[in-house]
C-alpha positions as CSV (number, residue, x, y, z in Angstrom):
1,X,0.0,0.0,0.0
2,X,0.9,3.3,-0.8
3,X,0.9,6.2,1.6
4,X,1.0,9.9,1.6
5,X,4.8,9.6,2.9
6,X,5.4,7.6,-0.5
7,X,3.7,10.1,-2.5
8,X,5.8,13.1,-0.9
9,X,9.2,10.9,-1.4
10,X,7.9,10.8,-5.2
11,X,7.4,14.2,-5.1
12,X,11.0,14.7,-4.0
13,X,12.7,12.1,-6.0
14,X,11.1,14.1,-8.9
15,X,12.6,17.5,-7.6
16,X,15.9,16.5,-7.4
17,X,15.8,14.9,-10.9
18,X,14.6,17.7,-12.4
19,X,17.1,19.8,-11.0
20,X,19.8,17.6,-12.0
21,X,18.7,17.2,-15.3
22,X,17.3,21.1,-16.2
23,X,20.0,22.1,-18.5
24,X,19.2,18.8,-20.7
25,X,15.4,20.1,-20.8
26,X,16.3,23.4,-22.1
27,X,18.8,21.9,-24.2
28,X,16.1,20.0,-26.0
29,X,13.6,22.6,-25.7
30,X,16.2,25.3,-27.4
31,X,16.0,23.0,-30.2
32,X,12.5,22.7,-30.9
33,X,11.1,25.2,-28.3
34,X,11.3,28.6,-25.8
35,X,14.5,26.9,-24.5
36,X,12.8,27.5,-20.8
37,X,11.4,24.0,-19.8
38,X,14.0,23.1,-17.7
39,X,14.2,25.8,-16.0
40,X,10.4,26.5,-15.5
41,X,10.2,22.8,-14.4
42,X,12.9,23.6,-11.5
43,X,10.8,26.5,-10.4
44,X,8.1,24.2,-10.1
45,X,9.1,21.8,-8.5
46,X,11.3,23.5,-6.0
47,X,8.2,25.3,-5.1
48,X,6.5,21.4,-4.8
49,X,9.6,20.7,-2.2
50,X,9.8,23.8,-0.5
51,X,6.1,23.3,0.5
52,X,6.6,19.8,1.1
53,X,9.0,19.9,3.5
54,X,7.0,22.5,5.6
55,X,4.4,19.6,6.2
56,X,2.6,16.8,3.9
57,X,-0.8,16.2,3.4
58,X,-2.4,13.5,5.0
59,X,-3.7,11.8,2.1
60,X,-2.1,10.7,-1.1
61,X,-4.7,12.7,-3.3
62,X,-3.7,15.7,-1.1
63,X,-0.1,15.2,-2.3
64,X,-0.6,15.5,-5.8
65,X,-3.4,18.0,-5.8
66,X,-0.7,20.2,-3.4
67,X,1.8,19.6,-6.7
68,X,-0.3,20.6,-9.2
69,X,-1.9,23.4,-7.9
70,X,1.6,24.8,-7.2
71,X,2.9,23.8,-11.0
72,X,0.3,25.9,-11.8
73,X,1.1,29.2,-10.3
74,X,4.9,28.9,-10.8
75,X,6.2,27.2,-13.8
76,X,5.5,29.5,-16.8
77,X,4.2,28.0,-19.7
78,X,2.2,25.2,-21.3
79,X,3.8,22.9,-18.9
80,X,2.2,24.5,-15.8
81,X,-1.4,23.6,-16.8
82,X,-0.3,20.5,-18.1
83,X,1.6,19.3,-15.1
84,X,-0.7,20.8,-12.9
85,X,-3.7,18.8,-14.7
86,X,-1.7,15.6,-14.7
87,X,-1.2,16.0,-10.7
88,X,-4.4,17.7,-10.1
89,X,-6.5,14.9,-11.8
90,X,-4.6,11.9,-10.8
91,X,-5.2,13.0,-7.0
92,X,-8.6,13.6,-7.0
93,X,-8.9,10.4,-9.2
94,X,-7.1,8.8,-5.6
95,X,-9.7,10.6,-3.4
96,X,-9.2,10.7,0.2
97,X,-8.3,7.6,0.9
98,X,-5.2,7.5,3.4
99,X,-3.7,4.6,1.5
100,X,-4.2,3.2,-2.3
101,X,-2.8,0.7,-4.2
102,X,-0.6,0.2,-7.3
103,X,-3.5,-0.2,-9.4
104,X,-5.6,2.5,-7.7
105,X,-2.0,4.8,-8.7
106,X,-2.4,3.4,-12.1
107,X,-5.9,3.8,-12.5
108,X,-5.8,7.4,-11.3
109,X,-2.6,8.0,-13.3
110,X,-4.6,7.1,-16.5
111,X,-7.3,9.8,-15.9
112,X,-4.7,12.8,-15.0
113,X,-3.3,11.5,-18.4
114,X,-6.6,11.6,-19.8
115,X,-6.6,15.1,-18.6
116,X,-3.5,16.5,-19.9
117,X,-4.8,14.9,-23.6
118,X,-8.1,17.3,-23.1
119,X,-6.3,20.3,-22.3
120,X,-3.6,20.2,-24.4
121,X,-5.8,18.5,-27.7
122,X,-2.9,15.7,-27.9
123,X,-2.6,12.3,-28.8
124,X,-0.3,9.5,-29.0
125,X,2.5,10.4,-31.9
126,X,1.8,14.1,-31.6
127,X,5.2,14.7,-30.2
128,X,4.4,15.7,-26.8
129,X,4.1,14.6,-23.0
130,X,1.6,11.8,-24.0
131,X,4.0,10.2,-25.5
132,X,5.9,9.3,-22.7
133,X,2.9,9.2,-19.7
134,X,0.6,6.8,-22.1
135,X,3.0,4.0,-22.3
136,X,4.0,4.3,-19.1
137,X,0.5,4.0,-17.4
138,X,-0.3,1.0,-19.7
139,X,2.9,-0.8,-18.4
140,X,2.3,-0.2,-14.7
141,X,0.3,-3.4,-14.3
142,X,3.4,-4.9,-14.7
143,X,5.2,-2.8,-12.3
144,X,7.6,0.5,-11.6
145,X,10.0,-0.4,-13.3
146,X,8.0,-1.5,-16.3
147,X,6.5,2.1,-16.3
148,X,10.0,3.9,-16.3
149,X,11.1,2.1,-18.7
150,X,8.1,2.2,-21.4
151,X,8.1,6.3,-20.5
152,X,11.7,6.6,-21.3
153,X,11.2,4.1,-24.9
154,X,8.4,6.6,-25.5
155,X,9.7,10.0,-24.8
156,X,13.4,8.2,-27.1
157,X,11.0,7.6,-30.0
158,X,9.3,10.9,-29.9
159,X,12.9,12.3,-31.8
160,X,11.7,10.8,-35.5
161,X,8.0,12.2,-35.1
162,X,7.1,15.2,-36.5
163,X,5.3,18.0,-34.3
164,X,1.8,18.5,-34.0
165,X,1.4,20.0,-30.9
166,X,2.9,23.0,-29.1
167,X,5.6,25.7,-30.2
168,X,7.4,22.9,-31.9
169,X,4.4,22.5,-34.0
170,X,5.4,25.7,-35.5
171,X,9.0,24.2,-37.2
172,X,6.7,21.7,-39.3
173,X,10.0,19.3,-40.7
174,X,12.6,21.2,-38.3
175,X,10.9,19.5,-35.4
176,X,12.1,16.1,-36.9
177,X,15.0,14.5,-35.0
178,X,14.9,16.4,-32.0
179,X,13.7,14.3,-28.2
180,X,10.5,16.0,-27.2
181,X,11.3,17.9,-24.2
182,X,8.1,17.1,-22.2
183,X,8.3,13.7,-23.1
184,X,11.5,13.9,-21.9
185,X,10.5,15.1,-18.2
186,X,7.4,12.9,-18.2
187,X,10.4,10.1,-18.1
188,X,11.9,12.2,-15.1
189,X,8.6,11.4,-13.5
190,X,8.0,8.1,-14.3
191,X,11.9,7.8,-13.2
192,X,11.2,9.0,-9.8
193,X,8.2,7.3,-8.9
194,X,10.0,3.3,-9.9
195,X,13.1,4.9,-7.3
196,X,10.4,6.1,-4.9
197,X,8.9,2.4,-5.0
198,X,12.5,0.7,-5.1
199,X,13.8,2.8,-2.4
């Protein structure tokens, strides 16, 4: 059973990924992009930590719907509403429920994803965040690990697709051969939750 403690250590794990791994996110997003998603995805989710660390919600749901509002007001963007949505959805897919399983996670995961497709009018091959989360939320029946590793196959073969979505939409054929950037951290977060459960 999961917990609100494991949700916050996600939450964390996520943080200090991100941070690590911000210039590579602006890196790829200079290509194809405002060259400011790694560093709009720090702001976020040092504001997630900072907050966290002050005191955690008792419930997983509260968690997430903590991190997504707070993606929200900080990180500048698409990716704000985006992540925010993912977050927001997922926990008030969990409810209040003080403890929830991996398939309640999965379950819960699949409608924040749901979510983010809405807002942001994207499907599968469009060359965005999807790309990454959708694989990743099918392969968590089999497990973390499973999930990290289908997010990070998806956000790799998002660099052959051309852009539909998005400021890299705008490039038409120049988007071609470039790693989607949001696919790219949507594997950060699929990442952090298999070292969450490992750890």
């Amino acid at each position: 059973m999961l917990d609100a403690d494991f949700f916050r250590r996600w939450m964390t794990a996520t943080a200090a990924s991100v941070d690590r791994e911000a210039e590579r996110l602006t890196a790829l997003d200079a290509a194809i992009g405002d060259a400011d998603h790694g560093s709009n995805m720090r702001r976020g989710f040092t504001a997630v930590q900072a907050e966290l660390d002050k005191e955690t919600p008792g419930t997983p749901g509260a968690v997430l719907m903590l991190a997504g509002r707070l993606l929200i007001s900080t990180v500048g963007g698409a990716s704000g509403p985006l992540y925010g949505t993912l977050l927001r959805r997922t926990g008030k897919a969990l409810g209040e429920a003080p403890e929830v399983t991996e398939e309640q996670l999965a379950e819960a995961l699949r409608t924040g994803v749901q979510g983010v497709m809405k807002l942001g009018g994207a499907a599968a091959g469009d060359k965005t965040m999807v790309d990454a989360l959708l694989p990743a939320v099918d392969a968590l029946g089999e497990g973390f690990a499973a999930a990290r590793a289908a997010a990070e196959r998806g956000a790799e073969a998002t660099v052959p697709l051309l852009a539909h979505k998005g400021r890299a939409s705008y490039l038409g054929e120049r988007s071609v051969g470039h790693q989607d950037p949001g696919a790219t951290s949507s594997a950060l977060l699929m990442a952090a939750l298999a070292e969450t459960a490992e750890g």
